[in-house]
ChimeraX commands (.cxc) that place a marker at each C-alpha (Angstrom):
marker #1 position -113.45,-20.10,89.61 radius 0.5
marker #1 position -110.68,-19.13,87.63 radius 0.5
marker #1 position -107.37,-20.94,86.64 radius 0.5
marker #1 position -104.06,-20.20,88.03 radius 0.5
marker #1 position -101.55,-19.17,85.51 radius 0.5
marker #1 position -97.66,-20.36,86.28 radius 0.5
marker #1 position -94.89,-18.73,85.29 radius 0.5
marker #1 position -92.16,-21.15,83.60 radius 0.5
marker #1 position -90.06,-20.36,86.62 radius 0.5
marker #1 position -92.74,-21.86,89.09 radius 0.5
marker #1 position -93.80,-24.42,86.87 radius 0.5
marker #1 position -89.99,-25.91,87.45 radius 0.5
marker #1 position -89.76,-24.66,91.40 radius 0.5
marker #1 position -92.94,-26.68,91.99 radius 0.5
marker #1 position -91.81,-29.77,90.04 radius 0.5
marker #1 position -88.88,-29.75,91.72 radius 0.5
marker #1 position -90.45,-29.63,95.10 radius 0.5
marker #1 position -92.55,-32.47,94.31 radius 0.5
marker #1 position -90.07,-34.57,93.35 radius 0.5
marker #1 position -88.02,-33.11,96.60 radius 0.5
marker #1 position -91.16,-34.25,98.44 radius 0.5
marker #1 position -91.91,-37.32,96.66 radius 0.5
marker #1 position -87.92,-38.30,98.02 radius 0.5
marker #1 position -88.60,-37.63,101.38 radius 0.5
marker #1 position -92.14,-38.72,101.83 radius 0.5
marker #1 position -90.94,-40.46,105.26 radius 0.5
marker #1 position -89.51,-37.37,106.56 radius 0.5
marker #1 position -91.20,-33.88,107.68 radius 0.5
marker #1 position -92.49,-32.25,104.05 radius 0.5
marker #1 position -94.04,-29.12,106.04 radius 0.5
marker #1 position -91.66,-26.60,104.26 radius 0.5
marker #1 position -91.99,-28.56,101.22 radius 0.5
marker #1 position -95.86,-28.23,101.28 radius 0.5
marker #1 position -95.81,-24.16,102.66 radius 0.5
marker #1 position -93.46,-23.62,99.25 radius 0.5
marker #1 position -95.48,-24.96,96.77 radius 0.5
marker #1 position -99.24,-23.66,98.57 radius 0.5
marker #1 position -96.99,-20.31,98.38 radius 0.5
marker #1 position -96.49,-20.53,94.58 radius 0.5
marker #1 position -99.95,-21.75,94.41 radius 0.5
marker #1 position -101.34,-18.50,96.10 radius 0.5
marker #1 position -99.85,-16.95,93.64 radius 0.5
marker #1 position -100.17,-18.43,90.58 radius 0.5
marker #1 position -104.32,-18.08,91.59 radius 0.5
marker #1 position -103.92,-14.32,92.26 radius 0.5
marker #1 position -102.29,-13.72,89.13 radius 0.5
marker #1 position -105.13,-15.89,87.16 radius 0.5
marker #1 position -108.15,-13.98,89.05 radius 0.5
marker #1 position -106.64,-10.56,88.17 radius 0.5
marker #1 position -106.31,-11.99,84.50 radius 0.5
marker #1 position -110.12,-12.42,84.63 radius 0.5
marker #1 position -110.88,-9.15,85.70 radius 0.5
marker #1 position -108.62,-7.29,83.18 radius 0.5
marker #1 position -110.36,-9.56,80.53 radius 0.5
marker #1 position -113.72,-8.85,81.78 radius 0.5
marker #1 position -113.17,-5.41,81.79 radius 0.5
marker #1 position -111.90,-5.20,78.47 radius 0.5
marker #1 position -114.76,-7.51,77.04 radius 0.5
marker #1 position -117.28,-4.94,78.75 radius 0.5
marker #1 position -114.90,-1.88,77.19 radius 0.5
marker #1 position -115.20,-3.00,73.84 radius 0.5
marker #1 position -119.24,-4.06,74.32 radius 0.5
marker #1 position -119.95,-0.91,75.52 radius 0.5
marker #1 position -117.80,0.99,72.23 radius 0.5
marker #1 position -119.86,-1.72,70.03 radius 0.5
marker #1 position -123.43,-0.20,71.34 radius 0.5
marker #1 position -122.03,3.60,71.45 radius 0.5
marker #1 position -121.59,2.61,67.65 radius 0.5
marker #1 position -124.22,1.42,66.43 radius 0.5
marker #1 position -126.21,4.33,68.59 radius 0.5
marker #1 position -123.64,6.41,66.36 radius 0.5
marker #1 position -125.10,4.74,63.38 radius 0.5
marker #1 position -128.56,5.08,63.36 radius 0.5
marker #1 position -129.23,8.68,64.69 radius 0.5
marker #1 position -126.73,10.04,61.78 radius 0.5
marker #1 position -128.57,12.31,59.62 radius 0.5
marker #1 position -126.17,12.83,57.19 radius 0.5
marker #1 position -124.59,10.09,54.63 radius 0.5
marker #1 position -121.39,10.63,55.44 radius 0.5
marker #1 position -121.93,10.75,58.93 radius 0.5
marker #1 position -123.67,7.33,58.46 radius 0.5
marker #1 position -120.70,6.19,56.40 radius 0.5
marker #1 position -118.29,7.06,59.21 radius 0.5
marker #1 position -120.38,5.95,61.95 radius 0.5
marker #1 position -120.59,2.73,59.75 radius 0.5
marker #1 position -116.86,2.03,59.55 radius 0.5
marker #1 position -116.46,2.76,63.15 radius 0.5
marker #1 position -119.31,0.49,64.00 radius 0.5
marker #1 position -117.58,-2.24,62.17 radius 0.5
marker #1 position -113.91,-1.69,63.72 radius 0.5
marker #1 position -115.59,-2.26,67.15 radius 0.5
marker #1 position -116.87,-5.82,65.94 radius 0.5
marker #1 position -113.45,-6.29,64.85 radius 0.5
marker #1 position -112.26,-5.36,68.79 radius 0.5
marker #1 position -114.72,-6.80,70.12 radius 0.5
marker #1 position -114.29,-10.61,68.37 radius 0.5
marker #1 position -110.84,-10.14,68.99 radius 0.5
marker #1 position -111.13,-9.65,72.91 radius 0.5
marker #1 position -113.85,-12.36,73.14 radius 0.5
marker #1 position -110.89,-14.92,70.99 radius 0.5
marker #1 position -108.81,-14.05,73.33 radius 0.5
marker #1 position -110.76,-15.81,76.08 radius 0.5
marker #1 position -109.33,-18.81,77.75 radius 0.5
marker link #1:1,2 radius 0.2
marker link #1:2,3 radius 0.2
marker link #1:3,4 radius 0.2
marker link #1:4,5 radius 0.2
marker link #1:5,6 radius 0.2
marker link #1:6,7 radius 0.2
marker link #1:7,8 radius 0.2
marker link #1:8,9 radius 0.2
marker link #1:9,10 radius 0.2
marker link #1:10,11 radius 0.2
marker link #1:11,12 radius 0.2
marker link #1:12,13 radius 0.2
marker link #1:13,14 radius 0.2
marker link #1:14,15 radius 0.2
marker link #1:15,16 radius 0.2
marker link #1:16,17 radius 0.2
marker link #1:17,18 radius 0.2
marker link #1:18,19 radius 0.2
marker link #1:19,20 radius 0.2
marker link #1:20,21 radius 0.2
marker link #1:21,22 radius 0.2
marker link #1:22,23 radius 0.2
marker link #1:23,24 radius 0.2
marker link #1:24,25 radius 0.2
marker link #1:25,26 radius 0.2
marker link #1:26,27 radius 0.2
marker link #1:27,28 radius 0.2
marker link #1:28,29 radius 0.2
marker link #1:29,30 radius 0.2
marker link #1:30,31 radius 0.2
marker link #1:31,32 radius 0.2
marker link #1:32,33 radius 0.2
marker link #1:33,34 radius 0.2
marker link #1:34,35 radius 0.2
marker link #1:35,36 radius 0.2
marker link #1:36,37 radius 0.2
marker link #1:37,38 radius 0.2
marker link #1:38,39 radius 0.2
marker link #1:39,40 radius 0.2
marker link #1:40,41 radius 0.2
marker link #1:41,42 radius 0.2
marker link #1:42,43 radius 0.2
marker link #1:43,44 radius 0.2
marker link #1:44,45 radius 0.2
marker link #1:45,46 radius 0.2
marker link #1:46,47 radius 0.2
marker link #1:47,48 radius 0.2
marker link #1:48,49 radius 0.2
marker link #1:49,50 radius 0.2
marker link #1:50,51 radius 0.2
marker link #1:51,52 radius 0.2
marker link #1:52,53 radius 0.2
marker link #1:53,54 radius 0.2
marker link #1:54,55 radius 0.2
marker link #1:55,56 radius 0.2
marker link #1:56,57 radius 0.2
marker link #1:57,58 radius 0.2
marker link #1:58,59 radius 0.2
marker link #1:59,60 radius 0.2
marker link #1:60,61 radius 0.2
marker link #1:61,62 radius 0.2
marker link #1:62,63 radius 0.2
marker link #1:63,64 radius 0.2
marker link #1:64,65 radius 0.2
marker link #1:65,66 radius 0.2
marker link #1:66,67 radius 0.2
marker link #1:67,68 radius 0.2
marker link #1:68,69 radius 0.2
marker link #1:69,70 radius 0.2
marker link #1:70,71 radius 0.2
marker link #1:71,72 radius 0.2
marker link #1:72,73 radius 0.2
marker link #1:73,74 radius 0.2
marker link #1:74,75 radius 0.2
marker link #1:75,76 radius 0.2
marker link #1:76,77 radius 0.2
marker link #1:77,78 radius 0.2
marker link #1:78,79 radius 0.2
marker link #1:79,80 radius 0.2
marker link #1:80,81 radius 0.2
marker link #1:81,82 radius 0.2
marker link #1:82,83 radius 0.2
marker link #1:83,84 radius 0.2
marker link #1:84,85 radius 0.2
marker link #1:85,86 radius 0.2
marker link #1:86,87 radius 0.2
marker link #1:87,88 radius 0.2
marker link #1:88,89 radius 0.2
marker link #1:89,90 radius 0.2
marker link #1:90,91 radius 0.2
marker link #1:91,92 radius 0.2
marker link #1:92,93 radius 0.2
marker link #1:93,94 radius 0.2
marker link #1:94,95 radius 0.2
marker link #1:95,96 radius 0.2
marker link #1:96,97 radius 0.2
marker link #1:97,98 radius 0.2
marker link #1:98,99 radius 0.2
marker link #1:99,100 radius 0.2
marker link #1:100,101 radius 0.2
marker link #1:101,102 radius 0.2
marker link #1:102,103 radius 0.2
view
């Protein structure tokens, strides 16, 4: 399951509802209730497609990793291997960046 991600703007529409809601807790809070499941709905769309983008980076840079160090060991010359070295390395670099950037 993934966690939805507010925006400031509905982090203060949906505290102000409560509170609207938490005033008139005797009255009918139906439109209160639709409001904030609406923000909700969204706030939960926009974390899932977060977590796909990130998991399809992560596999991006994985995949660029093993292409690398393929790269690396069927060089035959040395500076072939040297190049296919420093690329290797750059991908680690991508790739431990991506995988920090993990909630």
């Amino acid at each position: 399951m993934t966690t939805p991600v507010y925006t400031r703007t509905e982090k203060a529409q949906r505290a102000r509802l409560l509170l609207k809601g938490a005033k008139n807790c005797s009255g009918d809070v139906s439109r209160i209730e639709a409001q904030i499941e609406r923000i909700d709905q969204a706030a939960a769309d926009r974390g899932r497609r977060e977590h796909e983008a990130h998991a399809r980076r992560l596999n991006e840079a994985k995949d660029t990793l093993a292409a690398a160090r393929v790269a690396e060991r069927t060089a035959t010359s040395r500076e072939e291997r040297q190049r296919a070295k420093g690329e290797r390395r750059e991908a680690e670099k991508r790739l431990r960046v991506v995988e920090r950037a993990a909630r």
